[in-house]
Backbone as CSV, one residue per row, in Angstrom:
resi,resn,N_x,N_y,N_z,CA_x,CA_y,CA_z,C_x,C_y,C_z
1,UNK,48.867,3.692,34.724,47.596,3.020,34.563,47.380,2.739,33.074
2,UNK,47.473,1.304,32.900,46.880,1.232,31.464,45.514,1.640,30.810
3,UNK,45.439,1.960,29.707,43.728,2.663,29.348,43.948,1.430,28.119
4,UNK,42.781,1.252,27.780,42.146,0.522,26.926,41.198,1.140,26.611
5,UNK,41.264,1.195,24.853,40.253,2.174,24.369,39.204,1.306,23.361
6,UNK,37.512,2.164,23.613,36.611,1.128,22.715,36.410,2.607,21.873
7,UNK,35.613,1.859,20.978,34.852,2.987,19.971,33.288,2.447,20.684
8,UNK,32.465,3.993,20.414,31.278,3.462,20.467,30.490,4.094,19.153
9,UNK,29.351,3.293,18.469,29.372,3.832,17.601,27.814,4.118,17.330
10,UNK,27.026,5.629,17.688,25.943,6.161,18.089,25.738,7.069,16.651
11,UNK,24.318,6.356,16.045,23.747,7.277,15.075,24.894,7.598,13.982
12,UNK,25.784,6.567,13.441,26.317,6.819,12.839,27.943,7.581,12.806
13,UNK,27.987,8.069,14.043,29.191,8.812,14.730,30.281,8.055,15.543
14,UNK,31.594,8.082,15.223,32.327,7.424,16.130,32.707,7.791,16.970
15,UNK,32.843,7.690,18.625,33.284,8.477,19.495,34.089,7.176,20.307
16,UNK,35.383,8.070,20.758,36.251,7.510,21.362,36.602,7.478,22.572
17,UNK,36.208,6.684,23.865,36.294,6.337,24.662,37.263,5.548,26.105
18,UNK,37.726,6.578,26.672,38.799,5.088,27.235,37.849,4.203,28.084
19,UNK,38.437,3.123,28.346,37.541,2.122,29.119,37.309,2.320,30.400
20,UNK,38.328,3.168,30.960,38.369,3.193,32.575,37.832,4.802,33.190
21,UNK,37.202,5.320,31.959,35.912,6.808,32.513,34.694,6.382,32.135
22,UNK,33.529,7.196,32.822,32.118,6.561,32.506,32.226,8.504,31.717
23,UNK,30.707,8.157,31.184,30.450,9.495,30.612,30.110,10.178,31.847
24,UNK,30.696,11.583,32.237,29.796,12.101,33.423,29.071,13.437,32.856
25,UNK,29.394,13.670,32.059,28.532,14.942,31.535,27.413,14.602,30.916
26,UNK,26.352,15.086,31.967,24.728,14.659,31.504,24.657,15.169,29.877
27,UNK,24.606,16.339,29.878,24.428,17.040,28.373,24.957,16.651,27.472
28,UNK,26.160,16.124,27.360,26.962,15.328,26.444,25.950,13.909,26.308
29,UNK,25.650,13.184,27.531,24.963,12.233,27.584,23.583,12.312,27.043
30,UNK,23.164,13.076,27.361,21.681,13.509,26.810,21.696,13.696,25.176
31,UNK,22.838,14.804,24.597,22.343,14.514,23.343,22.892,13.700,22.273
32,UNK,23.842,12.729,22.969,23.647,11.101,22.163,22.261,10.530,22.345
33,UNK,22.045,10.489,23.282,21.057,9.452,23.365,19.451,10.120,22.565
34,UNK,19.609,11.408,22.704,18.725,12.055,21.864,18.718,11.434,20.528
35,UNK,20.110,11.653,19.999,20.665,10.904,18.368,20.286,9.286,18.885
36,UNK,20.666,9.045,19.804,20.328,7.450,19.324,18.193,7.125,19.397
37,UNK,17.491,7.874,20.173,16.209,7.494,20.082,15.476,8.380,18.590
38,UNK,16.708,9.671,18.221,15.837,10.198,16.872,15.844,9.137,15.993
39,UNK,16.920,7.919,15.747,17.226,7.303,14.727,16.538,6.386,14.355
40,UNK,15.651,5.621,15.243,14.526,4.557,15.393,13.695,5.132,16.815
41,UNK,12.473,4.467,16.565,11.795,4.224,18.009,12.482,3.470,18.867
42,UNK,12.605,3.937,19.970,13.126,3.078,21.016,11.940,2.752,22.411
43,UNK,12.092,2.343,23.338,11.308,2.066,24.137,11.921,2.406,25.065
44,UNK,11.762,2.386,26.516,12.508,2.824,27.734,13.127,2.007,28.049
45,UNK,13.225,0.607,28.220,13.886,-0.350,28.719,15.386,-0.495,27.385
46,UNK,15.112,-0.279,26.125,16.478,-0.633,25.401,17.011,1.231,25.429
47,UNK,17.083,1.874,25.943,17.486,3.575,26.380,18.292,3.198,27.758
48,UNK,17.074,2.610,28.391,17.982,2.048,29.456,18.997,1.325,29.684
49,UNK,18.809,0.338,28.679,20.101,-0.569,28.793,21.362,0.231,27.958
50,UNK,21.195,1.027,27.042,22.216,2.029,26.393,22.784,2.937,27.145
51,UNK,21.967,3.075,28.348,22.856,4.430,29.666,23.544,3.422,30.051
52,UNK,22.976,2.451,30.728,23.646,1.301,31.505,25.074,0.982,30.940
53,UNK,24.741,0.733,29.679,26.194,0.555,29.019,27.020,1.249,29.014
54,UNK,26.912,2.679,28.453,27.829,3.785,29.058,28.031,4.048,30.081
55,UNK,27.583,3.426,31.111,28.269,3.524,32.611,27.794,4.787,33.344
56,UNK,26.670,5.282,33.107,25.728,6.344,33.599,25.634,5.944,34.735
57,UNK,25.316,6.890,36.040,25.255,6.443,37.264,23.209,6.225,37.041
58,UNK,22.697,5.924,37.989,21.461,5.288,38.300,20.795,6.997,38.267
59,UNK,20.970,7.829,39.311,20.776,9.083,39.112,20.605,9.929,37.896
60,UNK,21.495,9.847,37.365,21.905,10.336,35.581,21.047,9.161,34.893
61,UNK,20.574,8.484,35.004,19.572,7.939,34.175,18.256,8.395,33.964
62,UNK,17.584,8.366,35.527,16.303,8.879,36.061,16.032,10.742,35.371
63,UNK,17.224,11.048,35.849,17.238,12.582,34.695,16.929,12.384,33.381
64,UNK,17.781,11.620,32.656,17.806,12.101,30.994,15.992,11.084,31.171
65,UNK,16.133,10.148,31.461,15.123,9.527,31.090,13.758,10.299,30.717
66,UNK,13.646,11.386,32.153,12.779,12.372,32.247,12.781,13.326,31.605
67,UNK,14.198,13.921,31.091,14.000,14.878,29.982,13.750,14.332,28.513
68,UNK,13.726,13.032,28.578,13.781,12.517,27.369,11.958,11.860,27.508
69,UNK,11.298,11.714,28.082,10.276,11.973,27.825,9.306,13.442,28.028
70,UNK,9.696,14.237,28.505,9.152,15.379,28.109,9.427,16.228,26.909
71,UNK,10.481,15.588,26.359,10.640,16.317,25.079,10.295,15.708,23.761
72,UNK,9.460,14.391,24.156,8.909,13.399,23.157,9.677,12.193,22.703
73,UNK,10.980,12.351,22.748,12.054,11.512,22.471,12.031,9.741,22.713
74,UNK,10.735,9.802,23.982,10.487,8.023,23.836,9.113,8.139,24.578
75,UNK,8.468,7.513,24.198,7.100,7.311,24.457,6.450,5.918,24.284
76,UNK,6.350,5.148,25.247,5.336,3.797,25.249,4.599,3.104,24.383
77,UNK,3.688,4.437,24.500,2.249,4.136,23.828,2.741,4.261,21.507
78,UNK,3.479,5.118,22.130,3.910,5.221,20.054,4.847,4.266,19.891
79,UNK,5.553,3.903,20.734,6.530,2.572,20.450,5.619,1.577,20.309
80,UNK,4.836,1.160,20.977,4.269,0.394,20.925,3.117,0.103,19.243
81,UNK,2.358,0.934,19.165,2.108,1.261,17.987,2.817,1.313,17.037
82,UNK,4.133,1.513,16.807,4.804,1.420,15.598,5.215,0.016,15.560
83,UNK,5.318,-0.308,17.001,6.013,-1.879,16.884,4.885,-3.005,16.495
84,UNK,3.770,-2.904,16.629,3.110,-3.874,16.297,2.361,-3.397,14.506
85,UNK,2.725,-2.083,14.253,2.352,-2.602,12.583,3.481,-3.008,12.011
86,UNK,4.654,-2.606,12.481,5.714,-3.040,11.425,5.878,-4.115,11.187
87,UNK,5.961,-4.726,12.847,6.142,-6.785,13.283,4.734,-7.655,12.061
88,UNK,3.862,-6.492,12.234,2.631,-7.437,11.614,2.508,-7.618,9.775
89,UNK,2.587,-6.026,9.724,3.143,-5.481,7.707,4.406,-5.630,7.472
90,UNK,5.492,-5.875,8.152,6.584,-5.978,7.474,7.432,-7.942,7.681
91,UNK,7.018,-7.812,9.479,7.740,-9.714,9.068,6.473,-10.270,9.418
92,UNK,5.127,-10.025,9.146,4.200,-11.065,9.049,4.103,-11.834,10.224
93,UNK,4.096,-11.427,11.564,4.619,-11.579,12.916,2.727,-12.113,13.024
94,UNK,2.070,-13.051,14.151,0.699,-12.858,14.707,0.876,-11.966,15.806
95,UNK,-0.551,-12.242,16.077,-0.655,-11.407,17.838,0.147,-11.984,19.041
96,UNK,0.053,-13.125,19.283,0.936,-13.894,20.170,2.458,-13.028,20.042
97,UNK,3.178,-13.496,19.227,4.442,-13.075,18.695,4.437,-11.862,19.514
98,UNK,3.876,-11.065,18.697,4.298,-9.537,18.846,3.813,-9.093,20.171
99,UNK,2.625,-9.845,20.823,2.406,-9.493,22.527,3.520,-10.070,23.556
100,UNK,4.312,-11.245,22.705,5.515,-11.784,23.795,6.407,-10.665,24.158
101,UNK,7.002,-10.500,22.392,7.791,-9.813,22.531,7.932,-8.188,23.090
102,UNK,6.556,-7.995,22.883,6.484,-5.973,23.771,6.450,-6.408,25.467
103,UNK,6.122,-7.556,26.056,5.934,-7.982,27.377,7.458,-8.430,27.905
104,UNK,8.627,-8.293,26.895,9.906,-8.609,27.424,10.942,-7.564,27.364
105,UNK,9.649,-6.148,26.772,10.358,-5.084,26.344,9.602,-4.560,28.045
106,UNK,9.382,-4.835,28.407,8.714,-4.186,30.121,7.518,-3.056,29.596
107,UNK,6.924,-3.476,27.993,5.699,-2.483,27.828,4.560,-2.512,29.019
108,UNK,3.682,-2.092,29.269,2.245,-2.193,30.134,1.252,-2.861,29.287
109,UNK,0.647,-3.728,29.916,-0.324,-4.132,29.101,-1.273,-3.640,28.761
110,UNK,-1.574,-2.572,29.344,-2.836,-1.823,28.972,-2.191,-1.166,27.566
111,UNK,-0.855,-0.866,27.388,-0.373,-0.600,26.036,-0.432,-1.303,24.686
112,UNK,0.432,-2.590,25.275,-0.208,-3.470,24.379,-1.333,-3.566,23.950
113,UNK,-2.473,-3.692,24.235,-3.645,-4.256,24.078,-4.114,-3.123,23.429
114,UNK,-4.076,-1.647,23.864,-4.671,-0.800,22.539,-3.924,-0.520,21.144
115,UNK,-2.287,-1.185,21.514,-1.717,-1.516,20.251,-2.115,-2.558,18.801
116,UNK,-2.657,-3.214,19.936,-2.668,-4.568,19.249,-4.493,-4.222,17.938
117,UNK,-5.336,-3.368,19.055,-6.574,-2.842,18.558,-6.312,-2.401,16.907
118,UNK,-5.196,-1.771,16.717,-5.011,-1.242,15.508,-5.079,-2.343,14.316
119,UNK,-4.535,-3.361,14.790,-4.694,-4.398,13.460,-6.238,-5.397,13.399
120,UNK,-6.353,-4.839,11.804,-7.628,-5.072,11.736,-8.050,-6.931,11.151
121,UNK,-9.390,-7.378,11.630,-9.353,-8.880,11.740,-9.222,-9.040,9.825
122,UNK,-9.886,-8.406,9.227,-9.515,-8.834,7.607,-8.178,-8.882,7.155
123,UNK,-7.609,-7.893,7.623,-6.400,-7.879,7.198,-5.602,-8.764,8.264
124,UNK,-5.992,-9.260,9.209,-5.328,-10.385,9.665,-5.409,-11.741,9.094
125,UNK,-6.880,-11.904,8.752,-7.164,-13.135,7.901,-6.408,-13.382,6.791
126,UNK,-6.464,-12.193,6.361,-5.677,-12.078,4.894,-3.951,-12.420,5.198
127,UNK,-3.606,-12.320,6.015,-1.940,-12.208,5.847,-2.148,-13.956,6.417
128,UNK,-3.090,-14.627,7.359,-2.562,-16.124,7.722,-2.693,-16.729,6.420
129,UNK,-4.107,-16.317,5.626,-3.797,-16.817,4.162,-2.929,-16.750,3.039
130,UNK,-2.014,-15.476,3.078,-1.003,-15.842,2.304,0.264,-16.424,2.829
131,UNK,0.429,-16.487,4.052,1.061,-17.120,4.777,1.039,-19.017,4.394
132,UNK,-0.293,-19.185,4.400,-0.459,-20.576,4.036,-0.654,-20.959,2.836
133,UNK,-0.309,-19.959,1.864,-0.624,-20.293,0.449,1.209,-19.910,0.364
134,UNK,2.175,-19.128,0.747,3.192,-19.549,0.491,4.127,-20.289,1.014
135,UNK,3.605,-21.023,2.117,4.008,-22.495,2.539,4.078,-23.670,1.797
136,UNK,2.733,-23.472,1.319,2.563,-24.371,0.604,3.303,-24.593,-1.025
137,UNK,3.497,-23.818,-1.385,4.396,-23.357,-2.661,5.592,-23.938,-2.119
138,UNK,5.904,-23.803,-1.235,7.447,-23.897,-0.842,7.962,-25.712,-0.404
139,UNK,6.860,-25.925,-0.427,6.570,-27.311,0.450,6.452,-28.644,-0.991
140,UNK,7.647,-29.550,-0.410,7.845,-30.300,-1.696,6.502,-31.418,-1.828
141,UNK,5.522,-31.427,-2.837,4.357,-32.243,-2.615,5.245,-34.079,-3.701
142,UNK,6.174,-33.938,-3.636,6.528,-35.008,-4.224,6.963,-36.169,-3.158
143,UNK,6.993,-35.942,-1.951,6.966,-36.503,-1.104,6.197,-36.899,-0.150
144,UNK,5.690,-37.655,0.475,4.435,-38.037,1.394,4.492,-37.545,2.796
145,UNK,4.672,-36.287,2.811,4.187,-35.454,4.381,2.587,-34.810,4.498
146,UNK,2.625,-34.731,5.825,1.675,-33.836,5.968,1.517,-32.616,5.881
147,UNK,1.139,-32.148,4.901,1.599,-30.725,4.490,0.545,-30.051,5.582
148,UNK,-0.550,-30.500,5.992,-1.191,-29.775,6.752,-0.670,-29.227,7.849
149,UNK,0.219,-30.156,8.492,0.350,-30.329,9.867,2.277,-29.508,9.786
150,UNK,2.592,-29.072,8.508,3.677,-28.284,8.332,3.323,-26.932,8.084
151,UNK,2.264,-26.352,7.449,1.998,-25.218,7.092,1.380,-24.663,9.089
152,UNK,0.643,-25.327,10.215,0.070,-25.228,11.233,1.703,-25.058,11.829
153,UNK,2.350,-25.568,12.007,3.974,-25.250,12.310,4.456,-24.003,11.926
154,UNK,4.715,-23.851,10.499,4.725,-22.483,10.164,4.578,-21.661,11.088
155,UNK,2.951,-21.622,10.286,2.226,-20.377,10.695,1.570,-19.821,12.300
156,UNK,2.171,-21.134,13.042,1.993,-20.931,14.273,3.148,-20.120,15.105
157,UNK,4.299,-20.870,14.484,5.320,-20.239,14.860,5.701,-18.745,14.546
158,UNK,5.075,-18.372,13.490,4.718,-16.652,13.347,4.201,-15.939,14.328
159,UNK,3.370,-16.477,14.891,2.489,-16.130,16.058,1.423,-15.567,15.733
160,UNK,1.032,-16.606,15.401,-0.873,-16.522,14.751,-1.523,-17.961,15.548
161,UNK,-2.741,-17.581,15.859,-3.051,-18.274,16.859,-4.053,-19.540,16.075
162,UNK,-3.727,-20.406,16.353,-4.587,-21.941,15.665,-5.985,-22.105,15.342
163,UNK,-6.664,-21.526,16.418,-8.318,-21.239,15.618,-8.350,-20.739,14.244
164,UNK,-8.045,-19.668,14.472,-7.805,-19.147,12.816,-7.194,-19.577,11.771
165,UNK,-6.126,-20.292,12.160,-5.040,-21.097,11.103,-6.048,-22.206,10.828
166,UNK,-6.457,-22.623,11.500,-7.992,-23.882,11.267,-8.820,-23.493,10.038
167,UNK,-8.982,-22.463,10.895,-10.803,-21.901,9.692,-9.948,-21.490,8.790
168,UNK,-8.920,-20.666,8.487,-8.537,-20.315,6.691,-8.241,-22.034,6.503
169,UNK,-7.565,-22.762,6.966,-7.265,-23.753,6.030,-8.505,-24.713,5.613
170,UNK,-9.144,-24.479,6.475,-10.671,-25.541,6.123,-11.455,-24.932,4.975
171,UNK,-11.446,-22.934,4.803,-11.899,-22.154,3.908,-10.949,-22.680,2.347
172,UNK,-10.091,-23.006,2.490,-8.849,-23.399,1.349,-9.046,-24.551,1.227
173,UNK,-9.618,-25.491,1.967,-9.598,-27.230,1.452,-8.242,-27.721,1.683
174,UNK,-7.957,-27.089,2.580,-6.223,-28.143,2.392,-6.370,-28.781,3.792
């Protein structure tokens, strides 16, 4: 029988694999995946797709899954929360954006929505405005476009919702 071998490469560790065994030792299984949810937040659905990949039976999922939320290791409601300040303070993401994307992660909406509570409306105002003040910097005025109707592109496509992109730009005169 030929074997064909992958590497997989978890939290930094290389482990060597032939292609034609699944992992069957839960405990072995359990504390990778421990290392892989200590290393970032994860959510249940990308945990899931990481057993899946290792070829975990359906059974052996429903286990670790369960020991892996009783021991804190993945949790919804804090994924969720971490995911919408980072998306919002770090890539300047709107609400739209960041509600698509937790709704394709199989979050609950009742999660979302007290996630989303955390970001506050000033400091939302504030980020579409620098948003549209460094569009505009970026945006060649030596040419005859509509810069209006490019910065609303932008900043829409961030996922910030157009009422607001309205009123800061009408507050700015542009």
């Amino acid at each position: 029988m030929a074997t064909t071998w992958r590497r997989f490469l978890i939290a930094g560790m290389t482990q060597t694999v032939t292609s034609d065994s699944s992992i069957h030792d839960l405990e072995e299984v359990l504390a990778r995946i421990r290392h892989y949810c200590a290393y970032q937040e994860r959510c249940i659905q990308e945990v899931d797709h990481k057993l899946v990949h290792w070829k975990v039976s359906r059974a052996g999922i429903k286990k670790i899954m369960h020991h892996l939320e009783e021991e804190g290791f993945i949790d919804e409601e804090r994924f969720s929360r971490i995911y919408v300040r980072s998306k919002f303070h770090i890539s300047k993401w709107g609400r739209i954006k960041i509600r698509y994307e937790l709704k394709s992660r199989a979050i609950p909406e009742r999660l979302i929505s007290k996630a989303m509570e955390e970001l506050g409306e000033d400091d939302y105002l504030r980020t579409i405005r620098e948003l549209i003040l460094k569009k505009m910097s970026e945006i060649n005025t030596g040419k005859n476009l509509n810069i209006r109707e490019k910065i609303i592109t932008f900043v829409t496509g961030k996922g910030f919702e157009f009422d607001l992109i309205s009123k800061v730009l009408t507050e700015l005169k542009i």
